[in-house]
N, C-alpha and C positions, 0 to 999 in steps of 0.2 A: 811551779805556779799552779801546775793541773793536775788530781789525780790519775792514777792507772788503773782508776776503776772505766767500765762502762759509762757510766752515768756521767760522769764529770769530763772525762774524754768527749762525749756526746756533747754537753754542755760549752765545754771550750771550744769546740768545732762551729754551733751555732752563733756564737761570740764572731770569733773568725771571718762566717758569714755574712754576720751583720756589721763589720768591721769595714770590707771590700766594699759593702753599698751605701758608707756614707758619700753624701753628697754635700755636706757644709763644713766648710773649714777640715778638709780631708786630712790635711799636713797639720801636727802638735805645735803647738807655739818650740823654739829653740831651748835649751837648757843649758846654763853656764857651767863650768867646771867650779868656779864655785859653788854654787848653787847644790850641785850632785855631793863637794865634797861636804858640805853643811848637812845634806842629809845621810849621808854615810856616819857623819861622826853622831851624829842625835841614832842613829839607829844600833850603831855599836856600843850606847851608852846604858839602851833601854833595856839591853839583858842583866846588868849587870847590877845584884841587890845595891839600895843603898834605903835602907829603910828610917832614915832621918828626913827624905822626900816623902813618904809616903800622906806624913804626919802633914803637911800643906795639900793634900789633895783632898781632908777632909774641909778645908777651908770655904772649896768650892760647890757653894750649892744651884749652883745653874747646872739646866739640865746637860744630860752627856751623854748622846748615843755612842756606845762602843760595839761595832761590826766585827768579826772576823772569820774566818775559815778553821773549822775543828781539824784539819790537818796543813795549818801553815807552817812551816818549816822556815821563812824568815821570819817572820813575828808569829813568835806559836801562842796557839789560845788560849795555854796557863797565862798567858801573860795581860790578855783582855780581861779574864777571869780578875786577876788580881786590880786589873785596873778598875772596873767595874766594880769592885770589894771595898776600892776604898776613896771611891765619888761616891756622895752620900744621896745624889740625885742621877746616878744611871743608868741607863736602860741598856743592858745587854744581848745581844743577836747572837748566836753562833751558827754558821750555814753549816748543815751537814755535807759527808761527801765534796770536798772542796778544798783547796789548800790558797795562798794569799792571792788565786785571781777570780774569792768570790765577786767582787764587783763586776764582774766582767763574764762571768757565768752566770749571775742570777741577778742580772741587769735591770731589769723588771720588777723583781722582788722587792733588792735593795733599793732603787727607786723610790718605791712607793714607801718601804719603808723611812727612808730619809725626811719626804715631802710627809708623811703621817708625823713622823718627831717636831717636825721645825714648823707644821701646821698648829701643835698643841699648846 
């Protein structure tokens, strides 16, 4: 989730911090076993070429923010690259130094990023 660099060990640390002092709605909502098994198979789907999909994604022209971590290891960021290549309206992020718990390391950024997209 985190690199072993400094920076991002730093970064997941303050995460952590500010994790401990929430005060609203402390406990995640529950998550079903189905529910987890629906995104395990969508997630072991999306490695896997099938470039007969790709050709429906030009379809979509609403906008499409694609976030991710230039060193995520579950969803690596060839793969945002690709997806961002072929929506013909998106707007791509990569967080440097960061693997899949940018959201959560650059909480602030992403934030502001998300409300900047959905503000436009």
């Amino acid at each position: 989730m985190f690199k072993h660099t400094a920076s991002s060990q730093a970064a997941g640390k303050e995460f952590l911090q500010r994790l401990g002092q929430r005060t609203t709605d402390p406990d995640d909502a529950p998550s079903s076993l189905a529910t987890r098994d629906r995104q395990l198979t969508a997630w072991s789907k999306w490695g896997i070429p099938d470039k007969s999909k790709f050709v429906r994604l030009h379809a979509l022209f609403q906008p499409a923010l694609v976030a991710d971590g230039e060193s995520d290891i579950l969803m690596p960021a060839k793969n945002s690259h690709l997806l961002a290549k072929h929506l013909p309206n998106a707007q791509l992020h990569i967080y440097p130094d960061v693997g899949h718990g940018f959201p959560y390391q650059y909480a602030v950024q992403f934030g502001t990023e998300v409300n900047t997209f959905l503000d436009r």
